[in-house]
N, CA, C and O of each residue as an XYZ file, in Angstrom:
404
protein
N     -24.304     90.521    -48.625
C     -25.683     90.842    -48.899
C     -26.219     89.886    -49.964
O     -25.624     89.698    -51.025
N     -27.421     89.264    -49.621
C     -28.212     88.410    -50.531
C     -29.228     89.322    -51.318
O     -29.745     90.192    -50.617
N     -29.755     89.279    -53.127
C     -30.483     89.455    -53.486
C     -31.470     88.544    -53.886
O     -31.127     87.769    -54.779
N     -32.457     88.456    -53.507
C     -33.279     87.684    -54.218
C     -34.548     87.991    -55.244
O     -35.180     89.046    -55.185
N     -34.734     87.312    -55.852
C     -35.821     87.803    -57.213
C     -36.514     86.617    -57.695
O     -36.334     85.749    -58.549
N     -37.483     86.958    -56.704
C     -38.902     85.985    -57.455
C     -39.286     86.488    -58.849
O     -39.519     87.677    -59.064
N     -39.343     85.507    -59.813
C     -39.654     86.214    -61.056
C     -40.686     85.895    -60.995
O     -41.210     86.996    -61.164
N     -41.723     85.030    -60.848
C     -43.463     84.465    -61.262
C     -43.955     85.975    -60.039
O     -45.025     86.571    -60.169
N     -42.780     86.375    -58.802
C     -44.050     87.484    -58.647
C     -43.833     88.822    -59.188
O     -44.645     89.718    -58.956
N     -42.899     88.994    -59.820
C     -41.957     90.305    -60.264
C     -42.531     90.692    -61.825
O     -42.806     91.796    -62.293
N     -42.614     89.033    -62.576
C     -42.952     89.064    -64.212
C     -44.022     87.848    -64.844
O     -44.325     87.409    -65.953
N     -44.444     87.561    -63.171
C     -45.504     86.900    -63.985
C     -45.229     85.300    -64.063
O     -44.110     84.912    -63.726
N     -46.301     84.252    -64.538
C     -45.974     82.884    -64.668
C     -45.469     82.347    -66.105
O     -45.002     81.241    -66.376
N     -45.697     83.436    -66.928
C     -45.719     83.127    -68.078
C     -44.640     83.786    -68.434
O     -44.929     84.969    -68.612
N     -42.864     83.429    -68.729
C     -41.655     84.550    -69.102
C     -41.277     83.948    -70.622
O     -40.499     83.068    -70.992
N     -42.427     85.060    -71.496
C     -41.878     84.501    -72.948
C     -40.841     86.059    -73.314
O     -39.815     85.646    -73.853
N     -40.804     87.191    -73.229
C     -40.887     88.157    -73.483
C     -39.139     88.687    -73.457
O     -38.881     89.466    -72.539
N     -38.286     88.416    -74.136
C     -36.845     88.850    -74.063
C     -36.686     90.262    -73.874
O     -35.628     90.535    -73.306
N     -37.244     91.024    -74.105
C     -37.433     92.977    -74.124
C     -37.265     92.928    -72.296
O     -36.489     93.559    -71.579
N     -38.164     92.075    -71.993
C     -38.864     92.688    -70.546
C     -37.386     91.671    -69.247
O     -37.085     91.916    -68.079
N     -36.961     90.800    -70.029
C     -35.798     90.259    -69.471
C     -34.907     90.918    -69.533
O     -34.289     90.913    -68.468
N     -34.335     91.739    -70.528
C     -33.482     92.235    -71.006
C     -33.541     93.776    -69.215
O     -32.922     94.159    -68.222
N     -34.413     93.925    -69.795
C     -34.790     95.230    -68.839
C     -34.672     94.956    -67.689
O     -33.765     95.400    -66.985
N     -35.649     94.107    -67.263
C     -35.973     93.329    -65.626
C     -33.545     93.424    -64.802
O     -33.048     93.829    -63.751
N     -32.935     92.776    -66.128
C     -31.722     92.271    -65.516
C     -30.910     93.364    -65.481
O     -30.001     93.407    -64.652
N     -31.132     94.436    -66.408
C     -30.146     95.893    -66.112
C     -30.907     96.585    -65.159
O     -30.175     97.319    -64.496
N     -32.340     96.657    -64.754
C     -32.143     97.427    -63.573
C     -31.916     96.731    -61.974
O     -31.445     97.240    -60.957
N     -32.581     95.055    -62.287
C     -32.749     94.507    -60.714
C     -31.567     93.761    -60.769
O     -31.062     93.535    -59.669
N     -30.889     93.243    -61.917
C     -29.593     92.565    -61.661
C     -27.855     92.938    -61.489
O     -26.982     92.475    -60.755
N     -27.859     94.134    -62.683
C     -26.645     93.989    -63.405
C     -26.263     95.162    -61.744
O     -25.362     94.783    -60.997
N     -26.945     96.306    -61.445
C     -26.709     96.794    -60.771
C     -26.003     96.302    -59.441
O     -25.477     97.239    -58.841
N     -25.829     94.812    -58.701
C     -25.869     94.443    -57.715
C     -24.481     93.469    -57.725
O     -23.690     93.102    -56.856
N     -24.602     93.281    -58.987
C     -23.251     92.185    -59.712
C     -22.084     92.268    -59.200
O     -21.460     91.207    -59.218
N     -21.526     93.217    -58.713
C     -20.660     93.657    -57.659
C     -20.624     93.805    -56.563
O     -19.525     93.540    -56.075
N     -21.631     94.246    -55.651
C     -21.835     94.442    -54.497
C     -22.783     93.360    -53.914
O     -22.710     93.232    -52.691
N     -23.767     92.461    -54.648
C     -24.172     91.148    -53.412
C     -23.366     90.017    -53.657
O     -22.819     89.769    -54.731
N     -23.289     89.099    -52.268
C     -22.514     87.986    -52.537
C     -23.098     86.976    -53.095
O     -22.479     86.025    -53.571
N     -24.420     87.099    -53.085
C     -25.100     85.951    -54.019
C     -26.827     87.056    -54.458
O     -27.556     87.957    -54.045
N     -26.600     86.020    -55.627
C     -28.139     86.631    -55.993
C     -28.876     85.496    -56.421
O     -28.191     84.706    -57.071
N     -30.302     85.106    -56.222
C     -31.308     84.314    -56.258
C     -32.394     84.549    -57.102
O     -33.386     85.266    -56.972
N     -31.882     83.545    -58.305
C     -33.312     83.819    -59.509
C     -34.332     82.788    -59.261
O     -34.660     81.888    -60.034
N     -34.791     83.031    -58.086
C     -36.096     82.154    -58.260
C     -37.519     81.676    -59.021
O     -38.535     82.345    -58.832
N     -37.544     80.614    -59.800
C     -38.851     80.192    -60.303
C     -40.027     79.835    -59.828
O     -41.167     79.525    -60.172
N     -39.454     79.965    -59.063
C     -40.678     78.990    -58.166
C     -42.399     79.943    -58.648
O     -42.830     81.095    -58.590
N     -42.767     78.915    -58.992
C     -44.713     80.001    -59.238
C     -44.487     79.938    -61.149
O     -45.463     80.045    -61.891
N     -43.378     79.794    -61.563
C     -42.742     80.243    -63.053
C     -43.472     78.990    -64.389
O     -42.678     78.325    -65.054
N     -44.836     78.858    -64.580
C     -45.322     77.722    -65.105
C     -44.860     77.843    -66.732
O     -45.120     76.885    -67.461
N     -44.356     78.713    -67.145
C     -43.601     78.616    -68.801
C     -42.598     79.613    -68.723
O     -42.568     80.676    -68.103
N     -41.383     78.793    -69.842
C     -40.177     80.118    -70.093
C     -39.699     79.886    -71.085
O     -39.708     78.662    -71.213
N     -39.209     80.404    -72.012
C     -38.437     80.272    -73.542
C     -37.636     80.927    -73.314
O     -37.596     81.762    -72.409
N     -36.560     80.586    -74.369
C     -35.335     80.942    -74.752
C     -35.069     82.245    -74.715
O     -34.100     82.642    -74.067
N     -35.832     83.058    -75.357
C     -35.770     84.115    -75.438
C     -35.734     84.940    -74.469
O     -35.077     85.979    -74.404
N     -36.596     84.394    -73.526
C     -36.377     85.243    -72.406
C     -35.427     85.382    -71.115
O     -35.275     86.342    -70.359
N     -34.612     83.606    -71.118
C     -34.002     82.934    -70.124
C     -32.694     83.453    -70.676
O     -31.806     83.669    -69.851
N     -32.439     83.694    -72.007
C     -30.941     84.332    -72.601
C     -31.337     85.330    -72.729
O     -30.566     85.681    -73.622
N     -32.110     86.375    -72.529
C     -32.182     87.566    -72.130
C     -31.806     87.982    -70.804
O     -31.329     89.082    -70.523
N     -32.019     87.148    -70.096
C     -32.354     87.145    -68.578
C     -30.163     86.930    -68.295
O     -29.282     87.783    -68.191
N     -30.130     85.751    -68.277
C     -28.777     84.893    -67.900
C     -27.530     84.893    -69.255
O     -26.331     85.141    -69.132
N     -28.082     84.628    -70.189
C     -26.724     84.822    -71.021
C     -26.306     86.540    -71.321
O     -25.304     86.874    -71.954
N     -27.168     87.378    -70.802
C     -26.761     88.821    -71.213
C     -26.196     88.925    -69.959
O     -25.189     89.634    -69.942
N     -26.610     88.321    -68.635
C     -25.968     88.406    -67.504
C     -24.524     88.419    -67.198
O     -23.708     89.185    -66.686
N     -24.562     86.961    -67.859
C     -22.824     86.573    -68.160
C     -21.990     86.694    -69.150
O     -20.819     86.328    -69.240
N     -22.872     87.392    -70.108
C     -21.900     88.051    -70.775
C     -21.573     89.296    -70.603
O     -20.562     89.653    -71.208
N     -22.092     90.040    -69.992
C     -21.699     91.315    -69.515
C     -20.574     91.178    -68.477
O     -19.591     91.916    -68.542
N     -20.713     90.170    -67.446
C     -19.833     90.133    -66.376
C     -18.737     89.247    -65.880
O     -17.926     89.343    -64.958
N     -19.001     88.291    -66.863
C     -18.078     87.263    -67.227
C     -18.651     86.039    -66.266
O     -19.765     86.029    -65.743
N     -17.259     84.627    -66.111
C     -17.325     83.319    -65.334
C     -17.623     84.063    -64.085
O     -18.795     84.017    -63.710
N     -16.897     84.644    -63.474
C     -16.859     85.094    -61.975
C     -18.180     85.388    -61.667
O     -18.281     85.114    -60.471
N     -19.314     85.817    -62.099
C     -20.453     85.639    -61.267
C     -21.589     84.424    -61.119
O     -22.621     84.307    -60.458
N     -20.896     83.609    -62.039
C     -21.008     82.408    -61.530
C     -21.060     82.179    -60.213
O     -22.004     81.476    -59.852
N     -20.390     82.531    -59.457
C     -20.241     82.235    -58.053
C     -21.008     82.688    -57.177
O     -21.007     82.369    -55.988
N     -21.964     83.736    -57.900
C     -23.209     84.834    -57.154
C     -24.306     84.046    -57.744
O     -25.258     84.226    -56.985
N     -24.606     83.401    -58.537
C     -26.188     83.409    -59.071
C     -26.508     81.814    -58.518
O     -25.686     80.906    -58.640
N     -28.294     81.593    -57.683
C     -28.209     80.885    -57.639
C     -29.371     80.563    -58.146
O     -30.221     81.440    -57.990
N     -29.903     79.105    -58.998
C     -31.163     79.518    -59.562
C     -32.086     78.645    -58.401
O     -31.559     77.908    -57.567
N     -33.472     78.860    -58.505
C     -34.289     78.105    -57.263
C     -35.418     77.454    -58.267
O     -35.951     77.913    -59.277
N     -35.542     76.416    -57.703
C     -37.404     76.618    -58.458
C     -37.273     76.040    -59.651
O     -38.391     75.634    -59.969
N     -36.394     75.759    -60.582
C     -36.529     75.585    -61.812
C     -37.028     74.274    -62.179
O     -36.490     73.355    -61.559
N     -38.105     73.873    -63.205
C     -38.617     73.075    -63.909
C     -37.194     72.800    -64.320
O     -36.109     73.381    -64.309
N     -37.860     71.288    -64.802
C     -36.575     70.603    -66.186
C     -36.320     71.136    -66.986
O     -35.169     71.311    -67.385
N     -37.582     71.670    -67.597
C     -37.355     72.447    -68.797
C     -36.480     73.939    -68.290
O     -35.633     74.351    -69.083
N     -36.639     74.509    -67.338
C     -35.815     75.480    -67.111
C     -34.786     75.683    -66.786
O     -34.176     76.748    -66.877
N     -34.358     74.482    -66.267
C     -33.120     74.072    -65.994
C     -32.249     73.877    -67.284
O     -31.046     74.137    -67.238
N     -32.606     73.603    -67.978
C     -32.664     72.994    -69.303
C     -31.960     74.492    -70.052
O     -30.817     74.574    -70.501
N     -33.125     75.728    -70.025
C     -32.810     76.928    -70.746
C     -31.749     77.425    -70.170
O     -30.821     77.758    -70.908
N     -31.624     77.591    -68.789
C     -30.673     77.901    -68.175
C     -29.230     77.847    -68.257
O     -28.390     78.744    -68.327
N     -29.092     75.969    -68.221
C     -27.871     75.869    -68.655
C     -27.305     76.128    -70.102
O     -26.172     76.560    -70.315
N     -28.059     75.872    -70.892
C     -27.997     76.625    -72.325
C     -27.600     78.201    -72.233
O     -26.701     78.601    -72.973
N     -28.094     78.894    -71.551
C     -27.786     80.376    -71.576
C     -26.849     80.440    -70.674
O     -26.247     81.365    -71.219
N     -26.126     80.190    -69.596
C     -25.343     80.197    -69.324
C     -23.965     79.748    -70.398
O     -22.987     80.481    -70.542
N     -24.099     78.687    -70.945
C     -23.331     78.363    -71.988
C     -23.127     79.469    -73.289
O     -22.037     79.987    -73.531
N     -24.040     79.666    -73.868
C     -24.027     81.025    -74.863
C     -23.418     82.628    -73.961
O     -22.810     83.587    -74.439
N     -23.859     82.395    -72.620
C     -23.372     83.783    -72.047
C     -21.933     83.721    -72.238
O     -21.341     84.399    -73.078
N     -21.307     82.791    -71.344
C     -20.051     82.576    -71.186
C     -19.147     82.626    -72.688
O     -18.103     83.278    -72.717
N     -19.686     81.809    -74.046
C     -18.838     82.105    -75.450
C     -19.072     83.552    -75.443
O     -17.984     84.117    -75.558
N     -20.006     84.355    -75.359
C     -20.242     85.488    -76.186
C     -19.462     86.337    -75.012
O     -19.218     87.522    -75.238
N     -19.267     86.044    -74.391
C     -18.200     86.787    -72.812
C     -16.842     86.889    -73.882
O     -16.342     87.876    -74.422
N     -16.422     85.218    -73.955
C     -15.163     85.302    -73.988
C     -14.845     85.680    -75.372
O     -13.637     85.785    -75.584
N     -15.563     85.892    -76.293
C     -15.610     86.634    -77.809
C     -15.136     88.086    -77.535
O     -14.207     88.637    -78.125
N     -16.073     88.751    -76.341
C     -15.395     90.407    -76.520
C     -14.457     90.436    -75.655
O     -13.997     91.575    -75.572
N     -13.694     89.307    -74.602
C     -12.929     89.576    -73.367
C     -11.478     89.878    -74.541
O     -10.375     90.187    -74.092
């Protein structure tokens, strides 16, 4: 099973807001983390994003669930710059993983 998640139509073009990431990923993400074989964070429509919200979004992701869902998330759409936050939060997810593993 594929999930996918447009965020520009789910949260808008503008994702400054870490509260609403935080939230958005425990109910539409964390839930699925096990049971889909891939999940799809699409940007596409996504014209700004900060830190705050992209490590709300992805480093709480992977740190909750560790490397292995790596293999589920795929991102779409992303600007440079988001690409950019991304791999950064993936990076912070993964230390702060292996801090409580």
């Amino acid at each position: 099973m594929k999930l996918e998640l447009n965020l520009a139509e789910e949260l808008g073009s503008s994702l400054s807001d870490g509260s609403v990431a935080a939230e958005f990923r425990m109910g539409r993400m964390d839930p699925y983390a096990g049971i889909c074989s891939q999940i799809v964070l699409d940007f596409t429509g996504v014209r700004s994003a900060n830190s705050s919200f992209v490590n709300a979004l992805v480093a709480g992701f992977m740190e909750q669930h560790g490397p292995k869902v790596l293999d589920q998330l795929v991102f779409k759409g992303c600007s440079p710059v988001t690409r950019v936050l991304v791999e950064s939060a993936i990076t912070l997810g993964l230390e702060k993983h292996e801090r409580i593993a």
